[in-house]
C-alpha positions as CSV (number, residue, x, y, z in Angstrom):
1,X,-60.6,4.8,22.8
2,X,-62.8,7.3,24.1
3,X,-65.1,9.0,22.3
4,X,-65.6,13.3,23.5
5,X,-69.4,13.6,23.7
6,X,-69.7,17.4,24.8
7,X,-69.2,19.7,21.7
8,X,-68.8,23.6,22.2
9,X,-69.5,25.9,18.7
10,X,-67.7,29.4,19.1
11,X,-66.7,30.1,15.8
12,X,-68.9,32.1,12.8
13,X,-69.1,29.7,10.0
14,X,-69.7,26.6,8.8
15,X,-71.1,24.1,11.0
16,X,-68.7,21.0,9.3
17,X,-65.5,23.1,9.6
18,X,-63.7,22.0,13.1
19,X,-61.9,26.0,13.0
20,X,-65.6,26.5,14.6
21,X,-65.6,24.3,17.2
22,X,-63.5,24.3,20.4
23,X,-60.5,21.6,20.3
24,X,-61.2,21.2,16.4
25,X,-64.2,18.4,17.6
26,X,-66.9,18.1,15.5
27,X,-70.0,16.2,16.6
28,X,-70.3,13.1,14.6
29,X,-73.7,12.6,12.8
30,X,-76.4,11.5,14.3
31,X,-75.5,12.4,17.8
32,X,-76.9,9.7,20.4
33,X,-78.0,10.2,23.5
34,X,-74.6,11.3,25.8
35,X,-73.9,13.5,23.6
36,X,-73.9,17.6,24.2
37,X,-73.6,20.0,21.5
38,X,-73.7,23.7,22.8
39,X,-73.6,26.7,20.2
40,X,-72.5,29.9,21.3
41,X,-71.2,31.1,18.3
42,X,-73.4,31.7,14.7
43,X,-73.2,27.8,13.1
44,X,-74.8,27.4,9.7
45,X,-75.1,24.1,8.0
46,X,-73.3,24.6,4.6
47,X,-73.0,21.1,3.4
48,X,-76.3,19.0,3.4
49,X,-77.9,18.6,6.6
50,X,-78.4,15.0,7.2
51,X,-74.7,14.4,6.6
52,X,-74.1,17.2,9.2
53,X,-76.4,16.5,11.8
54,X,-78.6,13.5,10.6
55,X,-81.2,12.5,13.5
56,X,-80.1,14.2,16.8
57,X,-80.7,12.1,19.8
58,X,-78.3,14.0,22.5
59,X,-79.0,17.5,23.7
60,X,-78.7,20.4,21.5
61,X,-78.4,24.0,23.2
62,X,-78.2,27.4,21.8
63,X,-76.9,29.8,23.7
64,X,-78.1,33.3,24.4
65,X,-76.5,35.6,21.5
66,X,-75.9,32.3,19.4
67,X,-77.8,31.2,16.2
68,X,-78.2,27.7,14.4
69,X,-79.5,28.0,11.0
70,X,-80.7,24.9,8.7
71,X,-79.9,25.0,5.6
72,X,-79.6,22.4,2.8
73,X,-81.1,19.0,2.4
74,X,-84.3,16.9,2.9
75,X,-84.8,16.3,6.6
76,X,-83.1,16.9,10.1
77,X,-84.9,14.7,13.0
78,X,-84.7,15.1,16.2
79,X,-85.0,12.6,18.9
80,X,-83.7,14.0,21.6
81,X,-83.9,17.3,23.2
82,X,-83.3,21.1,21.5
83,X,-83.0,24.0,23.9
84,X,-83.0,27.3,21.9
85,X,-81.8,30.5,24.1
86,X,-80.7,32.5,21.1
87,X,-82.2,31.7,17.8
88,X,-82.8,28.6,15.6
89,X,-83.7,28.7,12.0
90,X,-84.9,26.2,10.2
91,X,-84.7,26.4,6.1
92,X,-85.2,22.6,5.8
93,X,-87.7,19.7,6.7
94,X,-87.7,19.0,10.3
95,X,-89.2,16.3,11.6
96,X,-89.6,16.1,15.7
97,X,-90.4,12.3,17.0
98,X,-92.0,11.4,19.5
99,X,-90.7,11.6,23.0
100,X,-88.5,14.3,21.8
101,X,-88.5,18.8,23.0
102,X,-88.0,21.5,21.6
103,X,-87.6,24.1,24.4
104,X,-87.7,28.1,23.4
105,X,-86.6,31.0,25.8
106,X,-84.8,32.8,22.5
107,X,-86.4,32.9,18.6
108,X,-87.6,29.6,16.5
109,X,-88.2,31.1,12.6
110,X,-89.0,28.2,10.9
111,X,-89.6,29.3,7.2
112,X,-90.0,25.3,5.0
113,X,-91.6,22.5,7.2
114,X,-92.0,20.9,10.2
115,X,-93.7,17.6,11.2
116,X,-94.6,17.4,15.0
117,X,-94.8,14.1,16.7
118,X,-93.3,15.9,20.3
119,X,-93.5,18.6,22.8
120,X,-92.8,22.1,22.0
121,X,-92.3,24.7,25.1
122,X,-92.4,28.1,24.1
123,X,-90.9,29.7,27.4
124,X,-91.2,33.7,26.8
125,X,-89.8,33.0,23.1
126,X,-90.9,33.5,20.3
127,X,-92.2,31.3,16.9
128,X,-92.0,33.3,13.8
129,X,-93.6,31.0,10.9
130,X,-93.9,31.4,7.4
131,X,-93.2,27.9,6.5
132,X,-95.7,25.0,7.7
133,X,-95.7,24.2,11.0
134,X,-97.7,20.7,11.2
135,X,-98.8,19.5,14.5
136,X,-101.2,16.6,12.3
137,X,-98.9,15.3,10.0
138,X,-99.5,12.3,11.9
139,X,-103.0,12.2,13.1
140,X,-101.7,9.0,15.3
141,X,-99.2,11.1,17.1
142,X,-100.6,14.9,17.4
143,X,-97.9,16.9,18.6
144,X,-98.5,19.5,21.7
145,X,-96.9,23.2,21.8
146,X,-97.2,24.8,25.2
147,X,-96.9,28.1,25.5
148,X,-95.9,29.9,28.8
149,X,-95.7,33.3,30.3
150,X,-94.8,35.7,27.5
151,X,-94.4,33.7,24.6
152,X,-96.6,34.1,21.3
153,X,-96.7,32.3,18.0
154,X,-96.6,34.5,15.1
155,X,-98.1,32.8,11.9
156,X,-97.0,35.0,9.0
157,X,-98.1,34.6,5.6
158,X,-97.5,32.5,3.6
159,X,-97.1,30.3,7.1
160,X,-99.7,27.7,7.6
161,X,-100.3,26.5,11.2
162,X,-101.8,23.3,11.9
163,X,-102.7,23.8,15.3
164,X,-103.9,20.3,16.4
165,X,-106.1,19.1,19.4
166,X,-103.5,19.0,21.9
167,X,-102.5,22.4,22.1
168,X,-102.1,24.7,24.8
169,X,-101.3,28.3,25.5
170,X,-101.3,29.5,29.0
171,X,-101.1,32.9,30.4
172,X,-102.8,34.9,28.3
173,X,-100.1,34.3,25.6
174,X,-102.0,33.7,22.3
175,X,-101.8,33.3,18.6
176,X,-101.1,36.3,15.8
177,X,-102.1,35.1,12.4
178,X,-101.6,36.4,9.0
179,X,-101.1,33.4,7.2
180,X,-103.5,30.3,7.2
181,X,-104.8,28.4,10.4
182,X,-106.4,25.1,10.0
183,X,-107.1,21.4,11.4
184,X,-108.9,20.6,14.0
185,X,-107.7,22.9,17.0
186,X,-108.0,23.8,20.4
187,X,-106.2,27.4,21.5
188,X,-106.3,28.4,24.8
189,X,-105.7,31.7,24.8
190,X,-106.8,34.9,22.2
191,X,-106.3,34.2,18.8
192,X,-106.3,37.6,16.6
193,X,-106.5,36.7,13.2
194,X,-105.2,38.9,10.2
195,X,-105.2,36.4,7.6
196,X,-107.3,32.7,6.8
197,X,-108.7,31.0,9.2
198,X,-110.0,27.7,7.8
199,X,-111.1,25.4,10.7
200,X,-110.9,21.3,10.7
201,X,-110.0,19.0,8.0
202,X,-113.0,19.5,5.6
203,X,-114.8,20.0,7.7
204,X,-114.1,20.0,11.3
205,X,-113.6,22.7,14.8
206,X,-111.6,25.3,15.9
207,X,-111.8,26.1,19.0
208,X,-110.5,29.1,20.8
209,X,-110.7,29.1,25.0
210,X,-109.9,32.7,25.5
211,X,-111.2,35.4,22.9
212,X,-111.3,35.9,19.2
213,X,-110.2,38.8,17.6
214,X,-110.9,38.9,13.2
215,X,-109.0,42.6,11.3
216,X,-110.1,44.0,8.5
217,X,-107.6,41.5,6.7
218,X,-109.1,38.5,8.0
219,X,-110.2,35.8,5.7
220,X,-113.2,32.8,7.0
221,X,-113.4,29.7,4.8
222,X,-115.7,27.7,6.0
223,X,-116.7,24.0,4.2
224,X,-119.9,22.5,4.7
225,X,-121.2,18.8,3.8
226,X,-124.3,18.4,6.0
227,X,-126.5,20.2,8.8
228,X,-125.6,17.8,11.7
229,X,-122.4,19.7,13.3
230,X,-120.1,17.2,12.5
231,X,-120.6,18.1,8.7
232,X,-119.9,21.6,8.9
233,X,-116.9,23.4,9.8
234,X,-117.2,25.3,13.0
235,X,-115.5,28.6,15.3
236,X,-116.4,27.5,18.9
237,X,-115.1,31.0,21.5
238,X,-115.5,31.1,25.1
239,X,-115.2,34.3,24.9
240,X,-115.9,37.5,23.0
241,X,-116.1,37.2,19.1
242,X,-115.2,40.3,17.5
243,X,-115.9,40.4,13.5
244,X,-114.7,41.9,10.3
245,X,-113.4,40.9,7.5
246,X,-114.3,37.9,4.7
247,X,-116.7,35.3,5.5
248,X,-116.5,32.3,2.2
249,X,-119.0,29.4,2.3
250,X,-118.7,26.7,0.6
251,X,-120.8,23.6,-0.1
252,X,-118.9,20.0,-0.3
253,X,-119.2,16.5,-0.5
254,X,-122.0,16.6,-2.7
255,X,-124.0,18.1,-0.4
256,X,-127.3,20.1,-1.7
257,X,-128.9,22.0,0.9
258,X,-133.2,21.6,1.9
259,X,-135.6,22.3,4.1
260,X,-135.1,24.8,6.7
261,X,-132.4,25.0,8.7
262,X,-129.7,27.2,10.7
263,X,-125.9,26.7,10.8
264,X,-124.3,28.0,14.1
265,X,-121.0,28.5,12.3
266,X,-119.5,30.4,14.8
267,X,-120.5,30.4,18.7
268,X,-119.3,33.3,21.3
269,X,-120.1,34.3,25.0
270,X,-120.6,37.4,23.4
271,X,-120.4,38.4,19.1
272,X,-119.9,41.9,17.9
273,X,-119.2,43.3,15.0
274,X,-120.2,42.1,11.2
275,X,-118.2,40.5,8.2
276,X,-117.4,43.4,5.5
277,X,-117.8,41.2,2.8
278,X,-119.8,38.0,2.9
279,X,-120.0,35.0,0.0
280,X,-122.4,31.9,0.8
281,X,-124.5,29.4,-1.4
282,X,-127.2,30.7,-3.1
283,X,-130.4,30.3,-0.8
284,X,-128.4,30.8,2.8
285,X,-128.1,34.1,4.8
286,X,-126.4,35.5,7.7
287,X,-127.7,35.9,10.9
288,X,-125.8,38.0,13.6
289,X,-126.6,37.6,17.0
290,X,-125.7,38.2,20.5
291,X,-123.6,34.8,20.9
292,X,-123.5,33.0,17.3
293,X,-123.5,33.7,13.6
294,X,-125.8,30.9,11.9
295,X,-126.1,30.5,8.3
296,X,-130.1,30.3,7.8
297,X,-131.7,28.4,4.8
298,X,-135.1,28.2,3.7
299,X,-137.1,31.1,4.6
300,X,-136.7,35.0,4.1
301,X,-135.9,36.1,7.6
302,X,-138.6,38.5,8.9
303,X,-135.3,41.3,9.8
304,X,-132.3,41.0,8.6
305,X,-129.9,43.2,11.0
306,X,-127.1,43.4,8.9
307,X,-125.0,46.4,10.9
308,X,-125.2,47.6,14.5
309,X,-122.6,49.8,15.7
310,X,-121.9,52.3,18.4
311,X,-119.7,55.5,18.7
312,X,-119.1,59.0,20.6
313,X,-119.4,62.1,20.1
314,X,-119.2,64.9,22.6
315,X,-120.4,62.8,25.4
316,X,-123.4,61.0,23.1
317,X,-123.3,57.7,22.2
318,X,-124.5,57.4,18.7
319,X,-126.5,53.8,17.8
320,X,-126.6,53.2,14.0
321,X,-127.9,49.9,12.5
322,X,-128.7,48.9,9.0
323,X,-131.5,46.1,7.8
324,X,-131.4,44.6,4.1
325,X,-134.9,43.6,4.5
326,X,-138.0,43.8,6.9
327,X,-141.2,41.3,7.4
328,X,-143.7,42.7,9.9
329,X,-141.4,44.2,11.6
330,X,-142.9,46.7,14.9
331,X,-139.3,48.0,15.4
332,X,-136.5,48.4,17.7
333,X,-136.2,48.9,21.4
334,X,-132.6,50.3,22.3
335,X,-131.5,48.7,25.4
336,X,-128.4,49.4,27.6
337,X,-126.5,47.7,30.2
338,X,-123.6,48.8,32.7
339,X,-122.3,44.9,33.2
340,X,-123.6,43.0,30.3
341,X,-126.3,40.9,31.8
342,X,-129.0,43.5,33.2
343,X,-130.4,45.7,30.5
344,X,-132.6,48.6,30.8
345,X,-135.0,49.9,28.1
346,X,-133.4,53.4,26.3
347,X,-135.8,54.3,23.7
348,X,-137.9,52.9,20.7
349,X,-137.3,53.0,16.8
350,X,-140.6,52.4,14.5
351,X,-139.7,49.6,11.8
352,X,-140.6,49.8,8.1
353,X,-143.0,47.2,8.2
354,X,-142.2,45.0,5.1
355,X,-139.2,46.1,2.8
356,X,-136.7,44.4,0.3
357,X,-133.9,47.2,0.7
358,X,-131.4,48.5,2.4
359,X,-132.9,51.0,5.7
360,X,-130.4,52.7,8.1
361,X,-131.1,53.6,11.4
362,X,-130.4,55.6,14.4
363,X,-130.2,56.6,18.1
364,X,-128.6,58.5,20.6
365,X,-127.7,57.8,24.6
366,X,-127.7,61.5,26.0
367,X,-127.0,60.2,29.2
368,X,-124.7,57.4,29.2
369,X,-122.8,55.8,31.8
370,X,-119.6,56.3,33.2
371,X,-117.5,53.6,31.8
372,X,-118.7,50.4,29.6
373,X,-121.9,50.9,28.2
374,X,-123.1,48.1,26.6
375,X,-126.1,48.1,24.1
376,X,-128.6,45.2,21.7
377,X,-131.4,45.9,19.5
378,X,-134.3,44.0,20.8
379,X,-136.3,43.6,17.3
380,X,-140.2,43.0,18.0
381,X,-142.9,41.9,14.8
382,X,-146.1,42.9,14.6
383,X,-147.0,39.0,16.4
384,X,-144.7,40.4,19.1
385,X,-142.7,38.0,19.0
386,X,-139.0,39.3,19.0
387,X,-135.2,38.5,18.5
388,X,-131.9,40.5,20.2
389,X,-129.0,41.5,18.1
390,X,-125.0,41.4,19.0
391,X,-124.0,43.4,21.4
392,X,-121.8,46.4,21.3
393,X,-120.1,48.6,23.7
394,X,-119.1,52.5,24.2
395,X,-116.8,53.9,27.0
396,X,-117.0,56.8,29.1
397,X,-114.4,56.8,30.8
398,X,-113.5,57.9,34.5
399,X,-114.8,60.8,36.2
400,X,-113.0,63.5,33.7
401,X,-115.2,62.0,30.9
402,X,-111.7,60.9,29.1
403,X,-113.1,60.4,25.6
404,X,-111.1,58.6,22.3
405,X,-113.3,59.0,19.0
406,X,-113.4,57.8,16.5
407,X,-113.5,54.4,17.2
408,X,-112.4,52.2,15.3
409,X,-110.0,54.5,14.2
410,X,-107.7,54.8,11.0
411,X,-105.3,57.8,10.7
412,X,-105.9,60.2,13.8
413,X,-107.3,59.3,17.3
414,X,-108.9,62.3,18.5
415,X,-109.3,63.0,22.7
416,X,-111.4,65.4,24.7
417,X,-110.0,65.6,28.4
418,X,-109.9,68.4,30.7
419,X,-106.7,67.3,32.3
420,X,-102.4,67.4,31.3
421,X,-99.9,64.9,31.2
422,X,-98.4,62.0,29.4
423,X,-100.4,60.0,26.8
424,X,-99.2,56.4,26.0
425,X,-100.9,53.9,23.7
426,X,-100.3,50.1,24.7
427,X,-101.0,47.2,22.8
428,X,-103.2,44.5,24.7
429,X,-99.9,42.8,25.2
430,X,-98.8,45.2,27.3
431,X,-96.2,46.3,24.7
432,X,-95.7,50.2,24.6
433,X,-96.5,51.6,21.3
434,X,-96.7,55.6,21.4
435,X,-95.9,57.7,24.0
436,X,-96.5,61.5,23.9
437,X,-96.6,64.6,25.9
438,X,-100.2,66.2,25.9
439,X,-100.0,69.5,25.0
440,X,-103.1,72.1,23.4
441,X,-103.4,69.6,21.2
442,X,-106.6,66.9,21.1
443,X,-105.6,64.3,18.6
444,X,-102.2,62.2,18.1
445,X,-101.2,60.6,14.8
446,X,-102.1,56.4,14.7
447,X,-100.9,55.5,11.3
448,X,-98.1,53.7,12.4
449,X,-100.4,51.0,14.4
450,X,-101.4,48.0,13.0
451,X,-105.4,46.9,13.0
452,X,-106.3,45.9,16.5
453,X,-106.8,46.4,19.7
454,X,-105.4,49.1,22.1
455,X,-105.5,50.9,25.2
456,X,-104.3,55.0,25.8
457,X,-103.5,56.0,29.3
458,X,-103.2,59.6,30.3
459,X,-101.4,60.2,33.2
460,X,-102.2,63.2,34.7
461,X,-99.9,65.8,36.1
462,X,-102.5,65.7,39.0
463,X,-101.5,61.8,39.7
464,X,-104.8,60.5,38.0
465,X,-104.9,57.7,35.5
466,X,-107.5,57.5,32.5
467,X,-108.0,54.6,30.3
468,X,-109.7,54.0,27.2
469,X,-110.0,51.2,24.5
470,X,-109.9,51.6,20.9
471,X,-110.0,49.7,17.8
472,X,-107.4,50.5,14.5
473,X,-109.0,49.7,11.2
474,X,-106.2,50.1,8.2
């Protein structure tokens, strides 16, 4: 007797019921490794899944315009390969072995649990989670996701995302999260996070080879069980660290904090912005700085920079800052640079000397340059002996002085131009948002964006093109 071992799905319906399947075959369970199973219909597992489907060993395939969803049942397991043009979802306990794929073009939603021992290629799909996606489950075995050209992982609350230490995103794909990250992690790629980031395995690293991107929403729970930088849980960015959001330390292990020391938390080619709410152990700071965050223990900090922010308006950048206390402290020299590295000296700002509250401070650039203009604080005592702050940038930008303010933005984005033409707003995906045609109007309604990064483009009816960056804050 032979046995048919390629099975073709092009009904709507049951997965079980043979009406669905061409020739009235249905695959057996547990399909081994000759076998083919193709959907091109909509196939939805009705009865309990591991009677249905069991442990797959043979090739699965979704077709473009066809679905599979997982329903019912403790566990499906696959062995063998899954090749998802159109859309998988999984509403059940997946388990991928070793040795096995899971190949996406299409859309993965996977909304319970799954345990990754294999290889998962996101090719230009998509990964929608709001389940648990494990890539630890079995620290023996970590699991690798590969993500190519256009494809992105969305981590939606509640979804938790166990990244692992084998994975990889290429192509300036990266991760959106606004549900929980965690384990110890390697992303390479940007990571913008909207919901909880909560690095290692109490505690452990999370490191992000591209840049790292916190909203307003963002949450930062960070462990810590000793001072060497194995026993505390770390953000490790090669490159920029942009901040806001939560920042929650905790203290574990039984460990009581002495002496003095600094915690470099969070490491960045470059760091800007600050936490909007922060909740540490009692007798630890925060410290901002142009490449790290430390948390600092022991000692009152001679200046405590707790703000630094820049803006425009009507051609002037405007420099604020804010200290929450000041030891001998000289002041501040503004500095500005055009590339990041070479700085030149703006102006200076007196300090209060010694204080215990809250001061805020200013300055202007009258003069700034055309395009990114980057500025620190370069804080001096009384010893002269001094300290630099984050970094933070302002753009003029082009020739025409093509200026977005208020940035970051909430509601309305207002623009001063002396030029006409099309305005569209892309997100740094390349994903077109809002597109408008300028007219005596100078602002354009946001509220629809998320918080994040974006870029507006004017295209002139002369055949110029302006650019500018902004930030949304909801």
């Amino acid at each position: 007797m032979v046995f048919a071992t390629n099975y073709i799905f092009t009904g709507n319906g049951a997965y079980s019921d043979p009406v669905n399947w061409q020739g009235g075959l249905v695959p057996p369970k547990n399909p081994n490794a000759s076998s083919t199973i193709t959907i091109n219909g909509n196939a939805v597992t009705t009865s309990s899944i591991f009677v249905d489907l069991g442990t797959n060993s043979g090739t699965i395939t979704i077709s473009v315009g066809g679905s599979l969803i997982l329903n019912n049942g403790t566990q499906f397991s696959n062995a063998g390969s899954i090749i998802v043009n159109g859309t998988l979802t999984n509403n059940t306990n997946f388990q991928a072995f070793a040795g096995s794929t899971l190949s996406i073009s299409g859309t993965y939603n996977n909304v319970v649990w799954i345990g990754n021992e294999a290889t998962i290629n996101i090719n230009g799909g998509t990964v929608n989670n709001t389940g648990t996606l494990d890539n630890e489950f079995n620290p023996g075995i970590p699991g690798t996701i590969t993500v190519d050209c256009g494809g992105i992982i969305n981590n939606i609350a509640p979804g938790i995302f166990k990244v692992g230490p084998t994975t990889f995103l290429n192509c300036s794909s990266g991760v959106s999260n606004s549900g929980t990250l965690s384990g110890n992690s390697t992303i390479t790629g940007n990571l913008t996070n909207s919901g909880i980031l909560a690095p290692g395995n109490s505690p452990g690293l999370y490191t992000v080879s591209g840049n790292y991107t916190a909203t307003s929403t963002a949450t930062h729970n960070f462990q810590i069980a000793g001072t060497t930088t194995s026993l505390f849980d770390r953000l490790d960015v090669t490159g920029t660290v942009t901040l806001d959001g939560i920042f929650n330390g905790s203290l574990i292990s039984g460990f009581t904090p002495s002496g003095v020391h600094d915690l470099l938390v969070i490491t960045g080619n470059s760091v800007t912005g600050t936490f909007s709410s922060v909740n540490i152990p009692t007798g630890y700071s925060i410290v901002y700085n142009s490449n790290n965050v430390a948390l600092h223990f022991g000692t009152v900090l001679p200046v405590s920079i707790t703000q630094f922010s820049a803006s425009i308006s009507d051609k002037i950048v405007l420099l604020k800052w804010q200290t929450s206390s000041e030891q001998n402290n000289l002041g501040f020299y503004i500095e500005r640079s055009k590339d990041g590295n070479n700085w030149k000296e703006l102006s200076f700002i007196q300090g209060q000397g010694n204080s215990s509250t809250i001061n805020n401070y200013s300055s202007q650039d009258i003069n700034p340059i055309e395009g990114i203009n980057y500025y620190r604080l370069r804080q001096v005592d009384v010893d002269g002996i001094f300290k630099y702050s984050i970094t933070v940038s302002a753009t003029i930008n082009a020739q025409n002085l093509f200026v977005v303010y208020p940035d970051p933005v909430k509601n309305k984005l207002f623009f001063k131009t002396p030029q006409s033409g099309v305005l569209t707003i892309f997100s740094l995906s390349g994903q077109r948002m809002i597109k408008k045609q300028l007219d005596n109007s100078q602002s354009i309604n946001i509220r629809s964006l998320n918080s994040g990064e974006y870029i507006i483009v004017l295209q002139g009816n002369d055949g110029k093109t302006l650019r500018a960056k902004f930030v949304v804050q909801n």
